[in-house]
Legacy VTK file of the C-alpha trace (Angstrom):
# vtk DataFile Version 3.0
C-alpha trace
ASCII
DATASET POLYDATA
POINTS 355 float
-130.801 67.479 85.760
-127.258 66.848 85.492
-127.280 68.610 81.668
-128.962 71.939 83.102
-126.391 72.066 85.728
-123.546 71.726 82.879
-125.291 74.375 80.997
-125.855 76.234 84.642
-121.707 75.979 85.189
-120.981 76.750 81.778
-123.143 80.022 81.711
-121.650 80.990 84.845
-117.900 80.372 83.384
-118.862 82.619 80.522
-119.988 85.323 82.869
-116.727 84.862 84.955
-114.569 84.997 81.839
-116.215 88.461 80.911
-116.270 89.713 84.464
-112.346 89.188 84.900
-112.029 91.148 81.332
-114.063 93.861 81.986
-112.382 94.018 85.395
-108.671 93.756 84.162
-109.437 96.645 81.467
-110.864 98.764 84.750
-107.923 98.351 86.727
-105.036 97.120 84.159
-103.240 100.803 84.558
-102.751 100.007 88.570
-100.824 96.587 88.249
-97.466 98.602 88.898
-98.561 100.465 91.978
-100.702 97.105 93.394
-97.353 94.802 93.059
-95.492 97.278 94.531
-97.390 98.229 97.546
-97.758 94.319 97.960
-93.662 94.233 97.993
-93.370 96.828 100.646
-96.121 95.900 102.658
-94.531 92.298 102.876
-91.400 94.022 103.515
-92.607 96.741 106.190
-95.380 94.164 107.700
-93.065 93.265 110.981
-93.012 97.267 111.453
-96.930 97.847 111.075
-97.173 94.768 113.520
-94.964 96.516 116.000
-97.371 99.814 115.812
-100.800 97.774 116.086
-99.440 96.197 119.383
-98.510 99.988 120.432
-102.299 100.858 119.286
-103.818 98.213 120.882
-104.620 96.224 118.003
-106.452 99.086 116.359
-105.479 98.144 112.850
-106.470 101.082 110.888
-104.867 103.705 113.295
-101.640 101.264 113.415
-101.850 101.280 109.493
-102.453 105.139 109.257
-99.224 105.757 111.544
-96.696 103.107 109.668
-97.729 104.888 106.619
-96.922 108.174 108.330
-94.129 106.767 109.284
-92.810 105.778 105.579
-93.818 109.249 104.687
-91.842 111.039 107.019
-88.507 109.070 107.263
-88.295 107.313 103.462
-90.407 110.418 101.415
-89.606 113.873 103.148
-85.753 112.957 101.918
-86.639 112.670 98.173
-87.999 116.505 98.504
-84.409 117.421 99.215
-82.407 115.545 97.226
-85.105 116.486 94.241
-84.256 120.411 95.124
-80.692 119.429 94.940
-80.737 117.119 91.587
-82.571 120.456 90.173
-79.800 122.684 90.829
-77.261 120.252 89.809
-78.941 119.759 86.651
-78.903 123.208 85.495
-75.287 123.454 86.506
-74.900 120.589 84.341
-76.486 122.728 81.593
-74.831 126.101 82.262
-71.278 124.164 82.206
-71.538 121.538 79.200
-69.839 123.449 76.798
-67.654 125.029 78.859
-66.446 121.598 80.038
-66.213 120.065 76.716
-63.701 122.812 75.487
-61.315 122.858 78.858
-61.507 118.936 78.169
-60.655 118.515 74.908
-57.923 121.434 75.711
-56.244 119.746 78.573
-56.396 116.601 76.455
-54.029 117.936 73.584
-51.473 118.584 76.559
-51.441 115.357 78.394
-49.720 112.460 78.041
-52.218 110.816 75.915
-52.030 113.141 73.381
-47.773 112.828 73.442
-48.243 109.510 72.950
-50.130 109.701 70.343
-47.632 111.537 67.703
-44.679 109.454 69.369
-43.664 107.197 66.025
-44.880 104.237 66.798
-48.324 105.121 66.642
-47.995 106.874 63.510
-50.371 104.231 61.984
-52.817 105.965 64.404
-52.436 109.277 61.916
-52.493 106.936 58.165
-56.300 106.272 59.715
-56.807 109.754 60.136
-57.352 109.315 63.601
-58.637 112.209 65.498
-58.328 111.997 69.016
-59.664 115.782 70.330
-62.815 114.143 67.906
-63.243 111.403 69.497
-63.343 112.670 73.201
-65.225 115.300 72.196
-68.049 113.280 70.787
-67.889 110.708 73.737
-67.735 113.780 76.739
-70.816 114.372 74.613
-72.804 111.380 74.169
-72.399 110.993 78.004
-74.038 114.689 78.622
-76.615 113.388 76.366
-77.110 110.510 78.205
-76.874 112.030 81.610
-79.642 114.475 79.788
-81.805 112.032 78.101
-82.198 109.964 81.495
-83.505 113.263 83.228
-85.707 113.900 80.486
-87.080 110.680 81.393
-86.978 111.336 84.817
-88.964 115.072 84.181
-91.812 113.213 82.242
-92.585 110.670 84.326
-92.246 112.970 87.550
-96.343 113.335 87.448
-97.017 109.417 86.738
-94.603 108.761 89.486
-96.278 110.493 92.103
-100.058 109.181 90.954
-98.182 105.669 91.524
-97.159 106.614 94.772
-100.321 108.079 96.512
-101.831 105.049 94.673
-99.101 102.913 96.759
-99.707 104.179 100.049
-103.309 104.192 99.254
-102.879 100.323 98.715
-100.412 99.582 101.287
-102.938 100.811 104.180
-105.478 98.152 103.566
-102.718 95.506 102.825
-101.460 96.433 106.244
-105.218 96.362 107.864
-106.548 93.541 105.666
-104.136 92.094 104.157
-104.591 88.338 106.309
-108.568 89.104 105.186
-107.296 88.804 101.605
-104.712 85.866 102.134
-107.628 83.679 103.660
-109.881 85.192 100.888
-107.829 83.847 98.185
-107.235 80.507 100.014
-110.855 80.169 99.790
-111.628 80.473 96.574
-108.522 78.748 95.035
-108.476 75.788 93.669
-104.999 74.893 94.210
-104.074 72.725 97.236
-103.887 75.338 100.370
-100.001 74.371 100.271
-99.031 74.896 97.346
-100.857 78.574 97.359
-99.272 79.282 100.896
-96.168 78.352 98.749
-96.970 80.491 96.217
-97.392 83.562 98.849
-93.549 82.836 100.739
-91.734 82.522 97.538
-93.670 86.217 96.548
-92.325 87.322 100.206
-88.990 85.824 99.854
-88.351 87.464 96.395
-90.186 90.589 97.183
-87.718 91.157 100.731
-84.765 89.944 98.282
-85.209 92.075 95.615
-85.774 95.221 97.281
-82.773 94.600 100.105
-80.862 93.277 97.507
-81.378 95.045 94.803
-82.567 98.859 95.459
-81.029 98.896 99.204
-77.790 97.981 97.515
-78.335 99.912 94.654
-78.541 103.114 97.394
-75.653 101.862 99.337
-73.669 101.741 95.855
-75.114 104.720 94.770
-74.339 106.737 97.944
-70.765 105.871 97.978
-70.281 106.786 94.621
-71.858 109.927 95.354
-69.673 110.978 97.910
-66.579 109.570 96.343
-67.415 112.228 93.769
-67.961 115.172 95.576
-64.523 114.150 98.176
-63.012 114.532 95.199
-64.485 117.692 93.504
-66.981 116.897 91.055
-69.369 119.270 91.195
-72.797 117.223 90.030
-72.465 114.192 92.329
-75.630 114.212 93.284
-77.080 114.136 89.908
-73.869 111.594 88.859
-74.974 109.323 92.436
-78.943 108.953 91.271
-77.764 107.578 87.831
-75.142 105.390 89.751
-78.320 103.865 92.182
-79.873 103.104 88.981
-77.586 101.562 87.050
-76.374 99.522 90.050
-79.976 98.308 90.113
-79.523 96.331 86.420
-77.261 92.969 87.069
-74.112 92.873 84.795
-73.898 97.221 85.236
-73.082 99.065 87.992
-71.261 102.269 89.086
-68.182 101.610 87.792
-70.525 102.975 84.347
-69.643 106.671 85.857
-66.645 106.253 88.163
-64.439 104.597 86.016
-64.817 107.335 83.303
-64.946 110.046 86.104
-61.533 109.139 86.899
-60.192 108.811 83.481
-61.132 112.456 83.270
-59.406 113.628 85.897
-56.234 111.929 84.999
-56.512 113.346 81.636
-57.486 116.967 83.504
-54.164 116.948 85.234
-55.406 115.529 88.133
-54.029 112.014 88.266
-53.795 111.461 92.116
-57.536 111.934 92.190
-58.244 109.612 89.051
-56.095 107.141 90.517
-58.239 107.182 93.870
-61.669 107.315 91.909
-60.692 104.221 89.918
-59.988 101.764 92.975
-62.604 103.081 95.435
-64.586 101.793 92.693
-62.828 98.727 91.690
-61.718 97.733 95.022
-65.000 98.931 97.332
-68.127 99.849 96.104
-67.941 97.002 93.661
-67.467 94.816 96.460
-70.206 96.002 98.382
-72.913 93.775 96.299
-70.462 90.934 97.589
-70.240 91.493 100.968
-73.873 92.681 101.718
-76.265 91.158 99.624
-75.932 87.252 101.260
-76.533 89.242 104.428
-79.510 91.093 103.268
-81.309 88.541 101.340
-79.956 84.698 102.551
-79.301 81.628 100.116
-83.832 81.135 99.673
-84.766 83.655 97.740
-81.656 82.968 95.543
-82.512 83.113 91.644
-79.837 82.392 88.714
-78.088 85.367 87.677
-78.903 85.168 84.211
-82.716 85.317 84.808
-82.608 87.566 87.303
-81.165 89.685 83.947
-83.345 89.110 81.970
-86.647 89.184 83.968
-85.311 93.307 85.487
-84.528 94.231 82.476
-87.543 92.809 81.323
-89.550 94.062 83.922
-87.907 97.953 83.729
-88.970 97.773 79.997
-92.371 96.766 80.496
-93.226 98.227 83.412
-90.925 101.329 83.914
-88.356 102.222 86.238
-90.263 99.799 89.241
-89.874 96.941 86.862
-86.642 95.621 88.726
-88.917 94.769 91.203
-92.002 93.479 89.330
-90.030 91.367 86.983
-87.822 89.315 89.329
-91.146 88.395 91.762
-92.904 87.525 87.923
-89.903 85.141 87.225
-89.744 83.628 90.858
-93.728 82.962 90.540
-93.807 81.620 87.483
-90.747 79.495 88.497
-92.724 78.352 91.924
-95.471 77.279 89.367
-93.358 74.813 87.549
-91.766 73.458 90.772
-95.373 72.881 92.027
-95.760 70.657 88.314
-93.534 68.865 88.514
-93.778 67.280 92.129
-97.803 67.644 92.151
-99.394 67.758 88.570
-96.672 65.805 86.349
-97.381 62.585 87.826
-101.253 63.366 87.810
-100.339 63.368 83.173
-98.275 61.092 83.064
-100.824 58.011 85.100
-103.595 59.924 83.152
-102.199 59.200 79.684
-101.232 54.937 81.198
LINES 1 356
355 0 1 2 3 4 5 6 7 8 9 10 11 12 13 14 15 16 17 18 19 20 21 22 23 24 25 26 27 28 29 30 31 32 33 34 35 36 37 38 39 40 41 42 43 44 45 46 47 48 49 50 51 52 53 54 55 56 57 58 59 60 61 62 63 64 65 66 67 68 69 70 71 72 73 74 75 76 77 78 79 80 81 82 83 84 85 86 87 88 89 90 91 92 93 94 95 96 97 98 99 100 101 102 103 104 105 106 107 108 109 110 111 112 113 114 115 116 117 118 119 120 121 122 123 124 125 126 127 128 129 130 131 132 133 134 135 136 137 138 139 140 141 142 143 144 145 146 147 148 149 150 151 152 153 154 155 156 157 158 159 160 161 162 163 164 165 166 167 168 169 170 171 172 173 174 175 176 177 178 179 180 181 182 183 184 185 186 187 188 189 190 191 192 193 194 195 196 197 198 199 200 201 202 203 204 205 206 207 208 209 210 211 212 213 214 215 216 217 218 219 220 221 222 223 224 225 226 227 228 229 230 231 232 233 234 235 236 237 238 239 240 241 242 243 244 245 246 247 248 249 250 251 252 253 254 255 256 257 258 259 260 261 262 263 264 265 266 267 268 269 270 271 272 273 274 275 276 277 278 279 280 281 282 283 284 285 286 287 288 289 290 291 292 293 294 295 296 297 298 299 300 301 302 303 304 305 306 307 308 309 310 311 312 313 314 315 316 317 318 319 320 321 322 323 324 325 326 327 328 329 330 331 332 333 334 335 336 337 338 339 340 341 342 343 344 345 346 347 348 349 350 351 352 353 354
């Protein structure tokens, strides 16, 4: 009896094994959109709570409304700042070459350029140093780069809106059911119920931390350097302030990628009052934002070390796409949970096994 129900168990593992396979190659192309409704549904849950007391506990009009809701206040934006990237971007393209010779013109006159043939640098000239060149090729390679990332952007315009009717899609039963599945997964775990009610607050707790923290800062960055472009004349800020959101996104970058530069230009334009002004509100403010706002937004538990928080984004953005800042962070705090929950639980259980 007890070698039929080995065989029984074992036959039944088999069938498991092949069942998650088959399942994971079914659904494998929705990973991205799943973890990320999870993220925001954690995030938004205290909000869909709020609307199912309003609705009288009716959970799947309370879950049709928040997602309404998200629609109307965090989506109906995007339409307008996607009609104004558009005509920013062919601005962009209309005025490249135009730029690139009133640049490289205004550069011969400045002071650079004086300082460049004043003797001392005449070991700049033995090199055959050619400064007009050089600027020319880097105003370049940074319209190829602000080019290149909307390429990107273009392309993966349709796969980005599949994710996110597949996100809302998801998010409305993880509002209405989403304590079904928690208890679900309890159930058939067989981890200790505290170590997988662990497992769910540290996915909460990095999920809240790394969207406050990472794309709510990111906007707040982003924003500011936005506008500090367009106080000061630049005629694509809008375009410039989406690349700034996403480069403040990645640890170790940030917007001082485009305002920095931004401001060398206009000193070199013969504007050096508004360089001058660029430069600090960068240095000295939106840098500083991260600083100020991100122990507010996210607290001292969710806190990962910076270096894997690097590597797990940019990880996770290479992997997984531009949502990957989120997705790799919440892999690296769960896989991190995993080895906490070793060492005080299973460690011991090895090494009295092995006595």
């Amino acid at each position: 009896m007890e070698a039929s129900k080995k065989k029984s168990l074992a036959f039944f593992l088999v069938l498991l094994i092949i069942a998650f396979i088959m399942f994971y190659k079914l659904t494998h192309f929705f990973i991205v959109p799943v973890i990320i409704s999870l993220s925001f549904t954690t995030l938004l849950y205290p909000i869909y709570e709020y609307v199912l007391k309003f609705c009288k506990n009716k959970a799947s009009l309370a879950s049709i409304l928040t997602i309404l809701a998200i629609i109307i206040i965090a989506l109906m934006p995007l339409y307008l700042i996607g009609d104004l990237l558009t005509r920013q971007i062919i601005h962009l393209y209309s005025d490249a070459e135009p730029f690139i010779r009133e640049f490289i013109k205004q550069t011969e006159k400045s002071q650079i350029s004086a300082l460049i043939h004043l003797e001392r640098f005449n070991f700049l000239k033995e090199l055959s140093f050619d400064f007009a060149s050089l600027l020319r090729t880097v105003v370049q390679s940074l319209i190829n780069l602000s080019k290149n990332i909307i390429n990107f952007m273009s392309q993966s315009a349709l796969q980005f809106f599949t994710n996110l009717g597949i996100t809302l899609f998801c998010m409305f039963y993880f509002f209405r059911d989403g304590k079904k599945f928690g208890q679900y997964i309890l159930k058939i775990s067989p981890m200790k119920n505290v170590h997988m009610i662990r497992l769910f607050d540290k996915f909460s707790q990095i999920s809240r931390a790394t969207i406050k923290g990472t794309l709510v800062i990111g906007l707040i960055q982003g924003t500011l350097g936005a506008i500090t472009l367009l106080v000061f004349g630049v005629k694509t800020w809008a375009l410039w302030g989406m690349i700034m959101v996403v480069l403040a996104t990645v640890p170790f970058l940030g917007t001082w990628l485009i305002l920095v530069p931004a401001g060398v230009i206009k000193i070199i334009m013969g504007h050096p009052i508004q360089g001058i002004f660029i430069i600090a509100i960068s240095v000295i403010i939106v840098s500083s934002i991260d600083n100020i706002i991100r122990p507010i937004l996210v607290g001292k538990d969710a806190k990962m070390h910076d270096l894997l928080i690097f590597f797990s984004t940019l990880g996770g953005i290479a992997l997984f796409g531009l949502f990957g800042f989120i997705i790799g962070p919440i892999f690296a705090a769960f896989l991190v949970s995993l080895l906490d929950i070793y060492c005080q639980e299973y460690k011991n259980i090895g090494s009295q096994t092995s006595q």
